[in-house]
C-alpha positions in Angstrom: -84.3 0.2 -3.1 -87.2 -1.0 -1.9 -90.9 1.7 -1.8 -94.3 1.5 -0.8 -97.3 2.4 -2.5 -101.0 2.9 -1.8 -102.4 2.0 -5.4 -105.9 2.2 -5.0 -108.2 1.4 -2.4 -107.0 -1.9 -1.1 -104.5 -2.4 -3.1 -100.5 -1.6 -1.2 -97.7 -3.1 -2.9 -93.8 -2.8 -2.4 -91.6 -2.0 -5.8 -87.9 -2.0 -6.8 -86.9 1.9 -7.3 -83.6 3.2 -8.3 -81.7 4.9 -5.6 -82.6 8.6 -6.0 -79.3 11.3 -6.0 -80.1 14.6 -4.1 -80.1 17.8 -5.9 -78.7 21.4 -4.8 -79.7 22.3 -1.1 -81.0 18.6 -0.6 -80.4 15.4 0.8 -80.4 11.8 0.8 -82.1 9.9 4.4 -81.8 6.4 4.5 -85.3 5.7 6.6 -85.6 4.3 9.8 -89.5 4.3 11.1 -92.5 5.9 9.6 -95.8 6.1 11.2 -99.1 5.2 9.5 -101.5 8.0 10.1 -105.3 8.6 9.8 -105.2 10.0 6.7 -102.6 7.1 5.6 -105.9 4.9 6.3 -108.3 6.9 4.5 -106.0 6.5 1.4 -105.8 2.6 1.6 -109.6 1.8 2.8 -111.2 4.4 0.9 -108.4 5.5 -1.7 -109.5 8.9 -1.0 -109.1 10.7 2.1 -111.8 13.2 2.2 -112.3 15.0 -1.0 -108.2 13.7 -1.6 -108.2 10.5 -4.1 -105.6 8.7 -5.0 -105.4 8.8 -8.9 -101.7 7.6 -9.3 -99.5 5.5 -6.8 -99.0 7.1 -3.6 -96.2 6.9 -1.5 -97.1 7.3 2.1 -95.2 8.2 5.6 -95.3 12.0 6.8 -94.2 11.1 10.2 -90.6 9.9 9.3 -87.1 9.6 11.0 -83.9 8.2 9.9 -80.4 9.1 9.5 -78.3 10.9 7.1 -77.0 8.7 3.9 -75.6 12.1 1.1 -75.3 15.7 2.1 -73.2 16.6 -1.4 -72.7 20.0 0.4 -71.1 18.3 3.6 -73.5 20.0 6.1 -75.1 17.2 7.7 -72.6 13.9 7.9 -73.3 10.5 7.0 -75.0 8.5 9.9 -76.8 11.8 11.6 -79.9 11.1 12.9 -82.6 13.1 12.1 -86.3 13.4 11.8 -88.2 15.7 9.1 -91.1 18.5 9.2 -92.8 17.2 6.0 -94.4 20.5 4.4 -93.3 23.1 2.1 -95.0 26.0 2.3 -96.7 27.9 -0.3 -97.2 31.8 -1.1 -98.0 33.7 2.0 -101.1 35.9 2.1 -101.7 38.7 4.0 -103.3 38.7 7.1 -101.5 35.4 7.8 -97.8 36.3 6.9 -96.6 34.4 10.3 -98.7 31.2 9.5 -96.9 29.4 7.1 -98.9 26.2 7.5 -102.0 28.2 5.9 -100.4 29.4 2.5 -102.0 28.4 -0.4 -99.8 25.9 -2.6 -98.5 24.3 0.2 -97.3 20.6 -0.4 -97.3 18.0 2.8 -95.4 14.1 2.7 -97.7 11.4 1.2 -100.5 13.6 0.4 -102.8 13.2 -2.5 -104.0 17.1 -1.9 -101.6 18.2 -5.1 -101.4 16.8 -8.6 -99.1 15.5 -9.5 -99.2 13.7 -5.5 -96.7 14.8 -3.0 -95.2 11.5 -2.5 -94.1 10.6 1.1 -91.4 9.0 2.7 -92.1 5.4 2.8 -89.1 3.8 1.2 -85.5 3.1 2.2 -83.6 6.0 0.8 -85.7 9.2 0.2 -84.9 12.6 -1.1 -85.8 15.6 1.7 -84.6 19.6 1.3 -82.3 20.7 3.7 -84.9 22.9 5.7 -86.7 20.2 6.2 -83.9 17.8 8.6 -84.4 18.1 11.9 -81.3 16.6 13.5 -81.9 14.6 16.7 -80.9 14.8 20.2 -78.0 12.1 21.3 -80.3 10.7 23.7 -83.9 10.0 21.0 -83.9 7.1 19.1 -85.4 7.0 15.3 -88.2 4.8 16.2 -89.3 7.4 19.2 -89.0 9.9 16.7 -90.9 8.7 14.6 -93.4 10.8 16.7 -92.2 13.8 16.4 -94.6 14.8 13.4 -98.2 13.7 15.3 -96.8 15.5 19.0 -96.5 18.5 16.8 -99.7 18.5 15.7 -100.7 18.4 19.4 -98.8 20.8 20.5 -99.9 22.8 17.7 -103.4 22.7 18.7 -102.7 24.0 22.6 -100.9 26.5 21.1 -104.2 27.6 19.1 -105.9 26.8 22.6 -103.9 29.7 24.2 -102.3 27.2 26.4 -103.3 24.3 29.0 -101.1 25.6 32.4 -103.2 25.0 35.2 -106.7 24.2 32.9 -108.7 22.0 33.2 -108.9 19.8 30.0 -110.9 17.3 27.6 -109.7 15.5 25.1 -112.0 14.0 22.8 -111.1 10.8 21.0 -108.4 8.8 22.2 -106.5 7.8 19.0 -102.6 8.2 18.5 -102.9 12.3 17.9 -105.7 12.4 21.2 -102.8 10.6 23.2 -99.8 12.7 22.3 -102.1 15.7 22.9 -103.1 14.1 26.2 -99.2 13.2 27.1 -98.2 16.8 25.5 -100.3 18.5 28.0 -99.3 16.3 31.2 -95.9 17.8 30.7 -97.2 21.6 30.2 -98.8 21.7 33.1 -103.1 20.9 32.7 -104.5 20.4 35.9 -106.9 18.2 34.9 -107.0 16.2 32.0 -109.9 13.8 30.7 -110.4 11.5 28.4 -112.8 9.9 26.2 -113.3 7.1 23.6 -115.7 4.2 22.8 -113.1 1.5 23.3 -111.4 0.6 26.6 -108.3 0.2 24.8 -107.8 3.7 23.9 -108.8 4.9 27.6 -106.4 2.6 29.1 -103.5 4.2 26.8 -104.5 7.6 27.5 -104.8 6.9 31.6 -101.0 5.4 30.7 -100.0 8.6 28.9 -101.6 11.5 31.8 -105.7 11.3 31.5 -106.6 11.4 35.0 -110.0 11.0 34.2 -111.5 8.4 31.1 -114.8 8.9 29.7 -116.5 5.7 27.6 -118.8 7.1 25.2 -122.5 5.9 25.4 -121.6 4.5 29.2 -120.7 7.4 31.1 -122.1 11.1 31.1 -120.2 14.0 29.9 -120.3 16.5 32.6 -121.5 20.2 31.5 -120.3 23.6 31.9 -116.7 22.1 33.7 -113.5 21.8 31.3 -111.4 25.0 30.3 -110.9 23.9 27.1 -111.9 21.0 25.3 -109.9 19.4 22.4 -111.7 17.3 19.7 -109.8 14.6 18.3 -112.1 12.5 16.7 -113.6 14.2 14.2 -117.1 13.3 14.6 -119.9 15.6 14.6 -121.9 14.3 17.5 -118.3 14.6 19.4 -118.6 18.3 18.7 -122.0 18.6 20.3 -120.7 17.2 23.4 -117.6 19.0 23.4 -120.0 22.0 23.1 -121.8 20.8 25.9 -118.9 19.6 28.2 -116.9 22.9 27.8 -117.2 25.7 30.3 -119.1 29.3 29.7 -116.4 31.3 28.0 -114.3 28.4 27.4 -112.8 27.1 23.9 -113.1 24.2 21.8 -110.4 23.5 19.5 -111.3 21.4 16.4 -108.9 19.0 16.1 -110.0 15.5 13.8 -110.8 16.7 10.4 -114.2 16.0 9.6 -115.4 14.4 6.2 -116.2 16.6 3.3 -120.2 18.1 3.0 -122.4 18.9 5.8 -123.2 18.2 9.7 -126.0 17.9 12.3 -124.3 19.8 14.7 -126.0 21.1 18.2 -124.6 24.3 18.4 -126.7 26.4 20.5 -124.4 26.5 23.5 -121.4 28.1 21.2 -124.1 31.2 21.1 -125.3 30.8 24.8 -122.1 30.1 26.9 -119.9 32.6 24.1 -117.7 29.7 23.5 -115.0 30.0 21.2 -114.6 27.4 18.8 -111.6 27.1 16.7 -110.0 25.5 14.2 -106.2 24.1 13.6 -104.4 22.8 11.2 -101.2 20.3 11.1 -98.2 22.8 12.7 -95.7 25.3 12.1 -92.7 25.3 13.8 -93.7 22.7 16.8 -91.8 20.2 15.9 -88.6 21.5 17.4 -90.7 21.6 20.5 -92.1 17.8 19.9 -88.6 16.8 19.5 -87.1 18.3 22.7 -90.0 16.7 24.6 -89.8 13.8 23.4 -86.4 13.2 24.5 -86.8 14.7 28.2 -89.6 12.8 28.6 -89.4 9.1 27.6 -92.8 8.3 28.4 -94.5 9.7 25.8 -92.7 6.8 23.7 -95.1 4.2 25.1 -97.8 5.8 22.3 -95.8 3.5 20.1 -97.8 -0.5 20.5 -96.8 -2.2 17.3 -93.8 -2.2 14.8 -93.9 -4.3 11.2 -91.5 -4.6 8.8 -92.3 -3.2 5.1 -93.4 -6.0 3.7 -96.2 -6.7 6.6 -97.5 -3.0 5.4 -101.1 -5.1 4.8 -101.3 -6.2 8.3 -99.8 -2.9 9.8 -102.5 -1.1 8.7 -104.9 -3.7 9.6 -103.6 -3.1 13.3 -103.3 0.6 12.9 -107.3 0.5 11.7 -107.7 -1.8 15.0 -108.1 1.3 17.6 -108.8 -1.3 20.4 -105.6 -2.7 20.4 -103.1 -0.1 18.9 -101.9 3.2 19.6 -99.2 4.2 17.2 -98.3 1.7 14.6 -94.6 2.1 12.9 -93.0 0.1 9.9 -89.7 0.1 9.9 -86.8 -0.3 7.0 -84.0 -0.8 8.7 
């Protein structure tokens, strides 16, 4: 079979592998889509992502759909189509025993957080435990799916928000996870949503997915004191200060895009003066049963997805995915 590999930084290559056999309580996917994420990009233009490096071949592809090839136990039958939550959780702690997603020892698909790496699912036939198949509605496609793992992350962070029903709402950063969030929220009910970005591109995309409102960064003026909650998806410090800025007294900021490693020159007086509650999330813990139901009643949402390369134009695919004015969600496919 044919697998991906982030080797280095800038250097991807596709390799012959042996077709793996599924142990007890797994099995075998032959892979549809996967999506190339942030942190996919981070690996492969800076072999690291954050404090993360890449120190052996890394398989990529958390955000994965396919269908059924082995179930040895007969659960799941050949052909099923399914999608997959790609973590295993680690040992819970107290304080946290209902947050799974925060154990420590936790693994996630095409990571290079553990030694050796947790290798991801960017290959034709991969190897997934049970618990971890999410079988698909008759009505979503692999390819749409292929979303599933990033609107879970959205949906994730309004959940940490308390909610969007009838608030008024900014997203910050228009990238694929700022435009599920944005098109996640359209269908819970915000009142308002805004968006903002440097690029047109982006803007345009998120009007298309539910902003009614697009902000261009050093054009237009962030209004102050106005939006219930404000989520930050681009993970840049000055983007905090105006989310601080932006969000109402009393409201909340959720910190969405992970920021790099060390320190910050962050404005954060208002957090103190307006008693604004900043907070923090991280990936998901269930949502993806939500993201998948919601992706199939609403079709919509698929329109995140611009571009779609086979596995061997993996160089250019991430080329495009890096390209933020022209792409939204990029996919390779295997089949």
């Amino acid at each position: 079979m044919k697998a991906l590999y982030i080797n280095k930084k800038l250097d991807i290559s596709v390799v012959e592998k042996p077709i793996p056999e599924p142990g007890d309580a797994e099995v075998r996917v032959k892979i549809s889509h996967f999506g190339i994420c942030g942190s996919d990009l981070h690996y492969y233009y800076e072999g690291a992502n954050g404090a993360f490096v890449v120190k052996e071949p890394l398989m990529p592809g958390h955000e994965v759909a396919g269908y059924i090839d082995l179930d040895p136990s007969g659960e799941f039958e050949k052909g099923l189509a399914v999608t997959i939550h790609p973590a295993t959780f680690g040992k819970s702690e107290e304080g946290i025993e209902d947050q799974p997603h925060l154990w420590p020892g936790g693994a996630y698909l095409g990571s290079a957080s553990t030694w050796p790496h947790t290798q991801g699912a960017a290959a034709e036939y991969v190897i997934f435990r049970k618990d971890m198949v999410r079988v698909l509605p008759a009505n979503l496609t692999t390819k749409v799916a292929a979303l599933a793992e990033p609107l879970a992350v959205g949906l994730h962070a309004i959940n940490v928000a308390g909610g969007v029903s009838g608030k008024k709402i900014f997203v910050s950063g228009s990238g694929p996870i700022g435009l599920l969030l944005i098109a996640a929220a359209k269908s819970l009910g915000a009142s308002e949503i805004a968006s903002s970005d440097l690029l047109d591109g982006p803007l345009a995309r998120a009007k298309n997915l539910g902003a009614n409102t697009s902000i261009k960064i050093g054009t237009d003026v962030l209004p102050e004191n106005y939006f219930d909650i404000v989520f930050e998806c681009s993970g840049v410090a000055r983007a905090i200060s105006g989310a601080l800025t932006t969000v109402r007294r009393g409201g909340v900021v959720v910190q969405v895009g992970m920021l790099g490693a060390g320190g910050h020159e962050i404005a954060i007086a208002p957090l103190v003066s307006k008693e604004i509650q900043l907070r923090g999330t991280f990936r998901f813990k269930d949502e993806i049963d939500v993201a998948i139901k919601m992706l199939a009643d609403s079709p919509w949402i698929a329109s995140t997805i611009t571009h779609t390369y086979g596995l061997y134009d993996a160089v250019e695919a991430f080329a495009m995915a890096k390209n933020s004015e022209e792409s939204g969600k990029v996919l390779i496919e295997l089949i």
